[in-house]
Backbone as a chain_set.jsonl record, in Angstrom:
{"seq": "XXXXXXXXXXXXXXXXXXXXXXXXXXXXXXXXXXXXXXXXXXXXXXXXXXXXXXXXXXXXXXXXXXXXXXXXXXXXXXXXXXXXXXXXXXXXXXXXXXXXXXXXXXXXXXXXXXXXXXXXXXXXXXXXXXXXXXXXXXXXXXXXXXXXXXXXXXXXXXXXXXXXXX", "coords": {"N": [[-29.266, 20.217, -5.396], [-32.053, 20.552, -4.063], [-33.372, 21.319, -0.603], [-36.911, 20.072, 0.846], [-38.178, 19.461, 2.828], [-37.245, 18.537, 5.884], [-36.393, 16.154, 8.786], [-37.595, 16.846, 11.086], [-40.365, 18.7, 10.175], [-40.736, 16.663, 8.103], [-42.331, 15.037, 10.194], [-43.898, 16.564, 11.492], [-45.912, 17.017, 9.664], [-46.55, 14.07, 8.45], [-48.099, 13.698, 11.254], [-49.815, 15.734, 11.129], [-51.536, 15.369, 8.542], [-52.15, 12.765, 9.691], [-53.983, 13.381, 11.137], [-55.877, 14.794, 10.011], [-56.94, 12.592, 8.363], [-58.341, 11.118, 10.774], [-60.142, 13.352, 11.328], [-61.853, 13.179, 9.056], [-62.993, 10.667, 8.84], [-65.315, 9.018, 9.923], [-65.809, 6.404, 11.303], [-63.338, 5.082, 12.128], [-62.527, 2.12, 12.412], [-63.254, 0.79, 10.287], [-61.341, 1.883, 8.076], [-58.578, 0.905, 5.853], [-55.021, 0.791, 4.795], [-53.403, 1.091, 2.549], [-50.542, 1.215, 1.138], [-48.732, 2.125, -1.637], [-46.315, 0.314, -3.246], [-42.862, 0.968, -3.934], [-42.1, 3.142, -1.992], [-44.835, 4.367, -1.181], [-45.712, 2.261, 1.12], [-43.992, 2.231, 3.319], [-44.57, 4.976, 4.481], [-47.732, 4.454, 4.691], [-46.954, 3.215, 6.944], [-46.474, 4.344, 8.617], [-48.287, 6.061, 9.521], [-50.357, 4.461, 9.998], [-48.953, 3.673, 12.733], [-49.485, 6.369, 13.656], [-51.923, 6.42, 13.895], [-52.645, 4.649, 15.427], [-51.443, 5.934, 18.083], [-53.172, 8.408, 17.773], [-55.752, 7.849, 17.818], [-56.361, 5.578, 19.122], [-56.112, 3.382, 17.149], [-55.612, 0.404, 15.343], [-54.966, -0.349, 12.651], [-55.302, -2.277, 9.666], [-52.18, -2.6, 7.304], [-51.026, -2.595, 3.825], [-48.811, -3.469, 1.334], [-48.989, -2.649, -1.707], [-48.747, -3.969, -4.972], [-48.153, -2.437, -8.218], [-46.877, -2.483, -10.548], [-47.568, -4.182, -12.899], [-50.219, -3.04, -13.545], [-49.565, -0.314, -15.228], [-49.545, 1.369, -17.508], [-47.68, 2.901, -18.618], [-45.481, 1.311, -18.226], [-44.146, -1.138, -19.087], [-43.419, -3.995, -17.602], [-44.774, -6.564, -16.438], [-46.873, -9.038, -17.517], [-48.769, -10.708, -16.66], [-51.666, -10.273, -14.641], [-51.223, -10.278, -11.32], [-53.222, -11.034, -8.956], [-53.36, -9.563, -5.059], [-53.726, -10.516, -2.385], [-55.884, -8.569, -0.138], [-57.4, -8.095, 2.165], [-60.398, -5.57, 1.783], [-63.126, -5.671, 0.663], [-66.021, -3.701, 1.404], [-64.712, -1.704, 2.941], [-62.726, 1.214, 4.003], [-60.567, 2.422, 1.944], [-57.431, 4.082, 1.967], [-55.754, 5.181, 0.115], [-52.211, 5.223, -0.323], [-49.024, 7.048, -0.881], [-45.887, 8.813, -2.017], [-45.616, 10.415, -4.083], [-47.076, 12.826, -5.781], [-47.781, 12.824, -9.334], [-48.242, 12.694, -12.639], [-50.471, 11.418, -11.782], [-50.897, 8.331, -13.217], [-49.603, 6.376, -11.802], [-51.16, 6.325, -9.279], [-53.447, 5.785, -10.928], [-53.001, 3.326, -11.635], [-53.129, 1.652, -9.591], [-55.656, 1.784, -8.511], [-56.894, 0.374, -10.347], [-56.125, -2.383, -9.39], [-56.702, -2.453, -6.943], [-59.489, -2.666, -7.58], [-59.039, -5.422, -8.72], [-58.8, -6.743, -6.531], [-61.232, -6.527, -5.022], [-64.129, -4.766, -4.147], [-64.348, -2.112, -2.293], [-65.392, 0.424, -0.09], [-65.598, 2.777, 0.048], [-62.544, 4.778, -1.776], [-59.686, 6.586, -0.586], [-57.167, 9.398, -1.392], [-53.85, 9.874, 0.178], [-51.351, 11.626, 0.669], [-48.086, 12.425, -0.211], [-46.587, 14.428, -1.366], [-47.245, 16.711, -3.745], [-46.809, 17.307, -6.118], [-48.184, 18.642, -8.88], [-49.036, 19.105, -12.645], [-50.679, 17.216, -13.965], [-51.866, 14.401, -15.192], [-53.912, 12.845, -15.592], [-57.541, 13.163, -14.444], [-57.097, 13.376, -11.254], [-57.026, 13.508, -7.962], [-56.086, 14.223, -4.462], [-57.03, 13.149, -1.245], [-55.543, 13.462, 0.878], [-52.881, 15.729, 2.085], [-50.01, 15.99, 1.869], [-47.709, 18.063, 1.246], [-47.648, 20.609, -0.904], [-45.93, 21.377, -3.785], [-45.433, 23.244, -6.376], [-43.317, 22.089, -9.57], [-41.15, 21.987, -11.93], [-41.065, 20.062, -15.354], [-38.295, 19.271, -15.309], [-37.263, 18.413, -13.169], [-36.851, 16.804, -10.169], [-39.057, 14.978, -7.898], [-37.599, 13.597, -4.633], [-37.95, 11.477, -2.373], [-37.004, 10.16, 0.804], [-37.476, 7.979, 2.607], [-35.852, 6.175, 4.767], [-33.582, 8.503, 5.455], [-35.629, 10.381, 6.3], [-35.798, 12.426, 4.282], [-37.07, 15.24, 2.461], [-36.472, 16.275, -1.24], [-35.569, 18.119, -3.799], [-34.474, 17.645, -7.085], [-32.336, 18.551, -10.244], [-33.015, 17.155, -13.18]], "CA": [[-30.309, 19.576, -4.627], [-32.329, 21.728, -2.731], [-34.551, 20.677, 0.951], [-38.151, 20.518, 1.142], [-38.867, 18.699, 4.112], [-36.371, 18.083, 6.723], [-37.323, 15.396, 9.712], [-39.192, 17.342, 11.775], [-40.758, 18.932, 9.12], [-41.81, 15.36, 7.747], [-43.082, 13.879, 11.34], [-45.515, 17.144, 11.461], [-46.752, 16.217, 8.17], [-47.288, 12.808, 8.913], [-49.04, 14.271, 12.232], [-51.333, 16.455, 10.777], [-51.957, 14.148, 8.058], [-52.852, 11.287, 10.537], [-55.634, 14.143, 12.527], [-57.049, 15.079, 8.549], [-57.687, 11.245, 8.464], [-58.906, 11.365, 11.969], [-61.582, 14.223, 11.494], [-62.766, 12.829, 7.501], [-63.606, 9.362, 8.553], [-66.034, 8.339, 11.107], [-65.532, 4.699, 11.75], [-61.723, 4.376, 11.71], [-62.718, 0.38, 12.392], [-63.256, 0.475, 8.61], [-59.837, 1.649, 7.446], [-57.613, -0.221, 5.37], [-54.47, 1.887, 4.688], [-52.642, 0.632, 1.387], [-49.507, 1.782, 0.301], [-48.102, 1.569, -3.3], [-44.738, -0.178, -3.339], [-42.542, 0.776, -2.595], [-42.052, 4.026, -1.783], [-45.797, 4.475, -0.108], [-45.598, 1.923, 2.193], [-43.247, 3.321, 4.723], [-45.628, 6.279, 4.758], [-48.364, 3.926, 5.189], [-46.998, 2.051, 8.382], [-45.844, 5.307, 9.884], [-49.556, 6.741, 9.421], [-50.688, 3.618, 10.73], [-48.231, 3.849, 13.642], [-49.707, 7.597, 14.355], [-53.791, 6.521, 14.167], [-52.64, 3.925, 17.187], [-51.344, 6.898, 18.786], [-53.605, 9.397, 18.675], [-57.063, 7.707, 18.071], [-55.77, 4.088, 19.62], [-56.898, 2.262, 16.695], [-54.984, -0.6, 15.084], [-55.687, -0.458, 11.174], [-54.045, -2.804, 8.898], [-51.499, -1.718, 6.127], [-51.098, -3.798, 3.008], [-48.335, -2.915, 0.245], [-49.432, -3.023, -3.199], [-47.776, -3.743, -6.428], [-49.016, -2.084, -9.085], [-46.227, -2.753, -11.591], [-48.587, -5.244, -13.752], [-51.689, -2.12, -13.92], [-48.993, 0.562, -15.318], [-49.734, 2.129, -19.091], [-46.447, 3.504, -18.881], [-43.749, 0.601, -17.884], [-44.856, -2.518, -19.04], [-43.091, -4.348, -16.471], [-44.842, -8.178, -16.224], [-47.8, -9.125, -18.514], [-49.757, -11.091, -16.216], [-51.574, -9.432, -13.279], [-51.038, -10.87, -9.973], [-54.133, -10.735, -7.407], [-53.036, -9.708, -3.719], [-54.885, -10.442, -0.868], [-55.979, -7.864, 0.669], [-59.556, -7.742, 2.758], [-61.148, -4.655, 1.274], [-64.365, -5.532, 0.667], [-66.736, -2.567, 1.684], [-63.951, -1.052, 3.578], [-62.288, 2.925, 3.452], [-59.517, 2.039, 1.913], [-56.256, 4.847, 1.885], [-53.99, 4.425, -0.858], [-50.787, 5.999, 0.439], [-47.776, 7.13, -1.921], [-44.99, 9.486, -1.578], [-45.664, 11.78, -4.625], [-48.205, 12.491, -6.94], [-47.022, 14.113, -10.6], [-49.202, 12.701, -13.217], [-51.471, 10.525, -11.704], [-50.649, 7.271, -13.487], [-49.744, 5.254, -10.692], [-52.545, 5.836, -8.528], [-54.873, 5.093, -11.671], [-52.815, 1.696, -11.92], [-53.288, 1.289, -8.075], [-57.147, 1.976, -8.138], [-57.054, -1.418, -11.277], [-55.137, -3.322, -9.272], [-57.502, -2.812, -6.092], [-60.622, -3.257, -7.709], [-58.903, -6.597, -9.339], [-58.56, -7.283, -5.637], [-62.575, -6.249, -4.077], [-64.916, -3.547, -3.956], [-63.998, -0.598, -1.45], [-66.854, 1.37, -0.016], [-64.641, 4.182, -0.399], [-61.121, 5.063, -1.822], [-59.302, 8.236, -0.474], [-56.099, 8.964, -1.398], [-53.062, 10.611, 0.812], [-50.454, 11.957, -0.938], [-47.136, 13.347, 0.817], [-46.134, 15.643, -2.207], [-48.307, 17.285, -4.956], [-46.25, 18.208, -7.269], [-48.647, 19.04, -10.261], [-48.144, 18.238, -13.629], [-51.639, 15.448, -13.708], [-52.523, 14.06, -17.122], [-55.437, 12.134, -15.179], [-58.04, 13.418, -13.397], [-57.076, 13.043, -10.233], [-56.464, 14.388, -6.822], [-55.747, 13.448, -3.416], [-57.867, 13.959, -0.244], [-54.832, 14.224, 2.097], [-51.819, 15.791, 0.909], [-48.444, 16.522, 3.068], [-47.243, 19.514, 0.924], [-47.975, 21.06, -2.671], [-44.909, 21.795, -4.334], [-45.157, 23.533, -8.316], [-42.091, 21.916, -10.032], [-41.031, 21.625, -13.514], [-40.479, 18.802, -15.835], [-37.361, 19.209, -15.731], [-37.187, 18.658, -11.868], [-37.457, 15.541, -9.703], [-38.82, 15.051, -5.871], [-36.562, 12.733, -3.91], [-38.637, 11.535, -0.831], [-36.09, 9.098, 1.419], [-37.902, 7.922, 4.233], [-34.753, 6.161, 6.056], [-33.113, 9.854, 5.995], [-36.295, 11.274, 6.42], [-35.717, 14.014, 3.98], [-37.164, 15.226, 0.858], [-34.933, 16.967, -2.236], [-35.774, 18.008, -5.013], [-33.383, 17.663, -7.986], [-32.251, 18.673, -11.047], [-33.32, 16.106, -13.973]], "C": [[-30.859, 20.589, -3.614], [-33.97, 20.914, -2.156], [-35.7, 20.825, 0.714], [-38.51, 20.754, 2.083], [-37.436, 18.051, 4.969], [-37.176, 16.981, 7.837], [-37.963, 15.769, 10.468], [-40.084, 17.606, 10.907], [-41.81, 17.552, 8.405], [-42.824, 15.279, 8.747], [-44.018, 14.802, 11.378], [-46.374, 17.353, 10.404], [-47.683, 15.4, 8.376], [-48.381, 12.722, 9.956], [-50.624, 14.455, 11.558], [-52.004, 15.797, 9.478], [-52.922, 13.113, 8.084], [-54.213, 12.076, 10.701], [-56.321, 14.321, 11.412], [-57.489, 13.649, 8.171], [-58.701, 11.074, 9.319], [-60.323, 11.757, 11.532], [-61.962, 13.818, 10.418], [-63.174, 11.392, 7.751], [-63.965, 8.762, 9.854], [-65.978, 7.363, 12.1], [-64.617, 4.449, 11.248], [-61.703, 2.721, 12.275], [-62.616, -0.14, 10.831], [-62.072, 0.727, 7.767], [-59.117, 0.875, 7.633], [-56.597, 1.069, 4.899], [-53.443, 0.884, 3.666], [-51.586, 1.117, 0.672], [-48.919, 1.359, -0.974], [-46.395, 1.589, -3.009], [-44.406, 0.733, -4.312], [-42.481, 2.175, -1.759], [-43.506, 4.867, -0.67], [-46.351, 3.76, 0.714], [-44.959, 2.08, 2.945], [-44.08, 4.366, 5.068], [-46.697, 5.853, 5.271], [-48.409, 3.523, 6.711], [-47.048, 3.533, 9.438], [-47.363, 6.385, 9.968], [-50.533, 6.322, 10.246], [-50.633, 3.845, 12.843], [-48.686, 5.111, 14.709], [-51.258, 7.308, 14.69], [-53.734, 5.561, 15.604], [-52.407, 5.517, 18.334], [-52.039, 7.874, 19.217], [-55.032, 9.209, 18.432], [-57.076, 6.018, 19.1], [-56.71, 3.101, 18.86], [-55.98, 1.426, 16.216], [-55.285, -1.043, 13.486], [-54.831, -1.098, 10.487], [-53.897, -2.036, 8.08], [-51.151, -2.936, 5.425], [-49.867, -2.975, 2.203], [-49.204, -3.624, -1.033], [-48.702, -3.069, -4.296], [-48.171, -3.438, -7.766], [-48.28, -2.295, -10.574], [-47.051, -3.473, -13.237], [-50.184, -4.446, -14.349], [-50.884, -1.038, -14.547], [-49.116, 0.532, -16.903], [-48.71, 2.476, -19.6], [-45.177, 2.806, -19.309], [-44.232, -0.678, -18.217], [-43.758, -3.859, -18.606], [-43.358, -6.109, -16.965], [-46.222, -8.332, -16.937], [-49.175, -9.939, -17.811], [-49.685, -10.418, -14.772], [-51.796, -10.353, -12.228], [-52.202, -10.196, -9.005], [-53.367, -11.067, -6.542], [-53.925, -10.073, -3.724], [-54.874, -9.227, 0.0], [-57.544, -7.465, 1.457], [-59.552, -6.233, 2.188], [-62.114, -4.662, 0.82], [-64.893, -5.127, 1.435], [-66.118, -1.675, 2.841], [-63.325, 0.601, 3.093], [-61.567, 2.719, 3.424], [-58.602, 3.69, 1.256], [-55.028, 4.691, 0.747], [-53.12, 5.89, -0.304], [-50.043, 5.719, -0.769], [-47.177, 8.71, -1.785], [-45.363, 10.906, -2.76], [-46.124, 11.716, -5.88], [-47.752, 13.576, -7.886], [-48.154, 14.139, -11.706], [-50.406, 12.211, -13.335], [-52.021, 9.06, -12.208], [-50.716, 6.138, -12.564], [-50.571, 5.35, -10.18], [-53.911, 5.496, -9.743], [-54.479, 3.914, -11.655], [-53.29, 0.997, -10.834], [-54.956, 1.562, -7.755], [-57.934, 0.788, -8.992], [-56.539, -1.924, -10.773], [-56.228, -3.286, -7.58], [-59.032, -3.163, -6.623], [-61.214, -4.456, -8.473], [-59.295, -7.3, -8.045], [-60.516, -7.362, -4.355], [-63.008, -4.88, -4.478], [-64.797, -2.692, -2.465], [-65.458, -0.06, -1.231], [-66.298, 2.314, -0.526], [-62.959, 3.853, -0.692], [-60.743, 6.171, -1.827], [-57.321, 7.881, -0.541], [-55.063, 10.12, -0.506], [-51.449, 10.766, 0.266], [-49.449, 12.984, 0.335], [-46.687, 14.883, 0.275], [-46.709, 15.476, -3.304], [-47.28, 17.783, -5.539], [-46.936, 18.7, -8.792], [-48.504, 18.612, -11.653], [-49.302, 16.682, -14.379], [-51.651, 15.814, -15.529], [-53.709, 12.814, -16.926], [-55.841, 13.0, -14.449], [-58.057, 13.053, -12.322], [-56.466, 13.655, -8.978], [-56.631, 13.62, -5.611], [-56.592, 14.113, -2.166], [-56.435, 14.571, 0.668], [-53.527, 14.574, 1.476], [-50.644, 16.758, 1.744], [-48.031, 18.201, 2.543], [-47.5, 19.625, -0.432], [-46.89, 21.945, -2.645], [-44.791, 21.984, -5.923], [-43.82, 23.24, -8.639], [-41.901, 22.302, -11.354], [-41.007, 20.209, -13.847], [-39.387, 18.625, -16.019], [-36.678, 19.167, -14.023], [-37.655, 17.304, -11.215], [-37.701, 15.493, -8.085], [-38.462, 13.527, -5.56], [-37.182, 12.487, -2.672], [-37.588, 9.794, -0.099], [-36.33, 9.214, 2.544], [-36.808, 7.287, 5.127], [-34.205, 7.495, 6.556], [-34.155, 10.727, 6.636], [-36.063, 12.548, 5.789], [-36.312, 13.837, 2.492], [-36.314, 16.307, 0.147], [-35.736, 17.227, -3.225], [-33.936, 18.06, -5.994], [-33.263, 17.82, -9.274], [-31.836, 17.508, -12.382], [-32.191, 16.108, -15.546]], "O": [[-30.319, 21.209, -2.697], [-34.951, 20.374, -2.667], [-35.875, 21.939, 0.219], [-39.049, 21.791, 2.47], [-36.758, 17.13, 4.514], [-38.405, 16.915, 7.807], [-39.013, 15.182, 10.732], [-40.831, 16.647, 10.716], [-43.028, 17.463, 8.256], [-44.013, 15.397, 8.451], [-45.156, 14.337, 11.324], [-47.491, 17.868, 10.448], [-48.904, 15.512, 8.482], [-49.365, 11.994, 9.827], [-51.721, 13.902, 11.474], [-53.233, 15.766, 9.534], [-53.825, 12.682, 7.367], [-55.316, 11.583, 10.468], [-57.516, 14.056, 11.54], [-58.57, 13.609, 7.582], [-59.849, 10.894, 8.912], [-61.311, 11.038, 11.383], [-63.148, 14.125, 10.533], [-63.745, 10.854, 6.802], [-63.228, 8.187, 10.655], [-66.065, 7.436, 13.326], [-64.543, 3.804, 10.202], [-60.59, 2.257, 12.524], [-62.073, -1.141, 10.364], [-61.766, -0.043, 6.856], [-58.794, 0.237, 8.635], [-57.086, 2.171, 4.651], [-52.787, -0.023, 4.179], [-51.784, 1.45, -0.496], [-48.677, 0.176, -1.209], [-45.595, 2.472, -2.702], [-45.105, 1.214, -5.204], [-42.982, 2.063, -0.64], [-43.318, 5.651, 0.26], [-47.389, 4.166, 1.236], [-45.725, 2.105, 3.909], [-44.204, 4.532, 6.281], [-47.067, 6.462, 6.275], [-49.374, 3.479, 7.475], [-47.495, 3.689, 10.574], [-47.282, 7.47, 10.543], [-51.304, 6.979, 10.946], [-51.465, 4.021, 13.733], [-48.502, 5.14, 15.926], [-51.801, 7.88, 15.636], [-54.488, 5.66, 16.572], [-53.217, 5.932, 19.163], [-51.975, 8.361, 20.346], [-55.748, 10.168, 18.72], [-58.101, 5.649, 19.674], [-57.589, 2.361, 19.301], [-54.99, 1.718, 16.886], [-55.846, -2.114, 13.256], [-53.651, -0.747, 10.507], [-54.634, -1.098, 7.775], [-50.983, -4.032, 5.961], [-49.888, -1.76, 2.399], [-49.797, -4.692, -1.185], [-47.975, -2.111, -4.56], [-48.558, -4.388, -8.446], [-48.94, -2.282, -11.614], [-46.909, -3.078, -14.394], [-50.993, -4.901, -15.158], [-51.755, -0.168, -14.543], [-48.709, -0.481, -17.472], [-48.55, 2.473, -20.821], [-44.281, 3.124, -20.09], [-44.821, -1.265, -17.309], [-43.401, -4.627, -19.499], [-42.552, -6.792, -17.597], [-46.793, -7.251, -16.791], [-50.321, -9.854, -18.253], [-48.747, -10.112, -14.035], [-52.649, -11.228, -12.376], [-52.109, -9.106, -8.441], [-52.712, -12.109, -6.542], [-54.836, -10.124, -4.55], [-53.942, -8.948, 0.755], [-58.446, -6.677, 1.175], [-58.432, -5.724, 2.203], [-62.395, -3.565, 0.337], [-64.731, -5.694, 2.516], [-66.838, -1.012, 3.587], [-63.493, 1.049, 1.958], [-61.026, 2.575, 4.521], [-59.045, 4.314, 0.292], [-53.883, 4.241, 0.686], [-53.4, 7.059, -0.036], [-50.147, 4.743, -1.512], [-47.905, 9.659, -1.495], [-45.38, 12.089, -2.419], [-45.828, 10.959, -6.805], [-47.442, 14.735, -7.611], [-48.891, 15.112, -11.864], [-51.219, 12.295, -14.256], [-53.108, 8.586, -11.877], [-51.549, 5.233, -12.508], [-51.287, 4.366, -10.366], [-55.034, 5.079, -9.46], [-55.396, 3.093, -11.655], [-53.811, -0.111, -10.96], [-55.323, 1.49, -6.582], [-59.032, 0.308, -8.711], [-55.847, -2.521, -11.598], [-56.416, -4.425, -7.151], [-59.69, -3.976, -5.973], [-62.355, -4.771, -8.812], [-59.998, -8.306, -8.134], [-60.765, -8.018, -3.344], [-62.306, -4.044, -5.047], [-65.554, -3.1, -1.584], [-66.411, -0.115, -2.009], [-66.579, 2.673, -1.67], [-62.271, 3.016, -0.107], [-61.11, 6.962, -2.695], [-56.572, 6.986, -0.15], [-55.487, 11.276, -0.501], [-50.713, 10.034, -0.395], [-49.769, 13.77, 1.227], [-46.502, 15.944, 0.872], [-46.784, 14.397, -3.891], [-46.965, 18.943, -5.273], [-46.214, 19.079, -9.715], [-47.759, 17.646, -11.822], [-48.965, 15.657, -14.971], [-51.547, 16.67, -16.407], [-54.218, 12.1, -17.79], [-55.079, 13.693, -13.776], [-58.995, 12.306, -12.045], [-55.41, 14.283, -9.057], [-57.205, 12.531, -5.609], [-56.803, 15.322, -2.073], [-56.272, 15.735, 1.034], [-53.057, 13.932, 0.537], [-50.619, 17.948, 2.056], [-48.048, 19.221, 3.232], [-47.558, 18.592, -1.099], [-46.735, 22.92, -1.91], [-44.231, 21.169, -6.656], [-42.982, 23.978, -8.123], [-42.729, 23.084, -11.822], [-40.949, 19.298, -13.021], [-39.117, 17.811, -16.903], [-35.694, 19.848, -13.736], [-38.67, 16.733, -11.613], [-36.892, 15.827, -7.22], [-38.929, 12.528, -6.108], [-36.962, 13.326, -1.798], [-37.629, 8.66, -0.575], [-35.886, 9.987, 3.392], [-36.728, 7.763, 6.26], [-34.246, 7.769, 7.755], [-33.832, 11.654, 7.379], [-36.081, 13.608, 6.413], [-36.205, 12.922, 1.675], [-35.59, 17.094, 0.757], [-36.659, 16.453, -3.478], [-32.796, 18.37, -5.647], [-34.158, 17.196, -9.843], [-30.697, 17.083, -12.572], [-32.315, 15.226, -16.396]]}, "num_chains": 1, "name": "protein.A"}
């Protein structure tokens, strides 16, 4: 197992993170900050937690379940509408670590089951490479080239990330 991200390390992530939100979006009144269960809601709240802090705004955070939009895992057969206000809002999908881009395509059918978005930007803690969708992330904690034969471990109670051998 070897360290990426130790806890400091994370929290000035999450920091600078929060301020690349900050400076890309005008009217933080309009963010909605959506994390994909489960794993990118904790990231969500604590993103949340930092835009009170250092713009003093108050933005809700929603989890999402995307299990029911997934190509991959076929999970539950009927899809479940949240609630989540997002109509003509800048909505954030949050998630811990982007490989092939699957989940956030399931999580982009599963919000626009739920409303129309003015915008969707996505923030991404770890890039690891590896897409088989077109897709990329506006905000993005760290870019890490792995293998497939390699897994990232992000454990927000410890605050630490790992990678590991698959």
């Amino acid at each position: 197992m070897k360290e990426i991200m130790n806890q400091e390390q994370l929290g000035r992530t999450l920091k600078r993170m929060t301020h690349e939100i900050i400076e890309r979006n005008q009217n933080l009144n309009q963010i909605v900050l959506v994390g994909i269960l489960k794993k990118g809601l904790p990231i969500a709240t604590i993103l949340r937690d930092n835009l009170k802090k250092f713009a003093d705004i108050d933005v809700p955070v929603f989890g999402l379940d995307i299990l029911p939009y997934r190509d991959d895992e076929k999970k539950k057969d009927q899809k479940i509408v949240q609630y989540i206000d997002i109509q003509d809002k800048r909505v954030i999908l949050v998630d811990d670590v982007l490989y092939t881009g699957r989940s956030v395509r399931a999580a982009m059918d599963a919000l626009l089951d739920i409303g129309r978005p003015s915008h969707i930007q996505l923030a991404i803690l770890i890039d690891r490479g590896h897409r088989e969708l077109p897709i990329r992330a506006d905000f993005i904690g760290k870019n890490i080239p792995t293998s497939h034969r390699e897994k990232v471990v992000v454990d927000m109670e410890k605050e630490l990330i790992t990678i590991e051998e698959i």
